[in-house]
N, C-alpha and C positions, 0 to 999 in steps of 0.2 A: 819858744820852745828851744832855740837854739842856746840861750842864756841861759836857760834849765838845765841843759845836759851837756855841751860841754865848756864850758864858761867857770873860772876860779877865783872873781870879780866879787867885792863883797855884797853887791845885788842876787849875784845868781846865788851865796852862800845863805841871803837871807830868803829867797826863793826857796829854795830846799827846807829851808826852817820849816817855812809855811806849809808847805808842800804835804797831803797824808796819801800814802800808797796802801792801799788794801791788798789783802795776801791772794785774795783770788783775781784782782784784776793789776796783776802787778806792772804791768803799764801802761798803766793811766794813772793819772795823779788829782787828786783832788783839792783844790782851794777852799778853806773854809775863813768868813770873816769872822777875826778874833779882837775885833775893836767893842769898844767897851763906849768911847766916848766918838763927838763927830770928829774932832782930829785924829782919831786914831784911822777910819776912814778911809783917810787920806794916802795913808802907805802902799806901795806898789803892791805887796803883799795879799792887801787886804781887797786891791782894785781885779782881782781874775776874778770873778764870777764867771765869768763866760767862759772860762776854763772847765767848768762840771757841764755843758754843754755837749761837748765832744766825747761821742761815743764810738773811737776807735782809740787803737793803741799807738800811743806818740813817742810812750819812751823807747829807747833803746835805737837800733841802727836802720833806719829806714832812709829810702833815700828822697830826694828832695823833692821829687813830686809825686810821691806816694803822700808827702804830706799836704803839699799842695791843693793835690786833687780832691784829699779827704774838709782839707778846712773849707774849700769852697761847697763842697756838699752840705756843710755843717751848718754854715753860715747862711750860702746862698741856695731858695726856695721857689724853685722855679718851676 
């Protein structure tokens, strides 16, 4: 999350490639895989899935364990 938003590294530039933001849920971001073949796969790009998982809002300025708290909820099923 943090190399998503505020990161100028050509990772976080292809992150943002990948990245689709919907006009009604405009922070949250969605990962969709766009590989074609199994090396395509491979790209860090194409490895969030577990990014459409997360049903709170991550972009924009929250602080550190606001997000904390939310990814443990997200993840962990207790």
């Amino acid at each position: 999350m943090k190399l998503f938003l505020k990161s100028d590294t050509r990772i976080a530039e292809d992150l943002c490639a990948g990245a689709y933001i919907n006009d009604r849920l405009p922070q949250r971001a969605t990962f969709r895989d766009t590989s074609r073949l199994k090396i395509g796969k491979q790209q860090l790009k194409n490895r969030l899935q577990h990014m459409n998982m997360l049903r709170f809002d991550w972009i924009g300025t929250f602080s550190k364990d606001y997000i904390r708290q939310r990814l443990k909820s997200a993840f962990f099923k207790f």
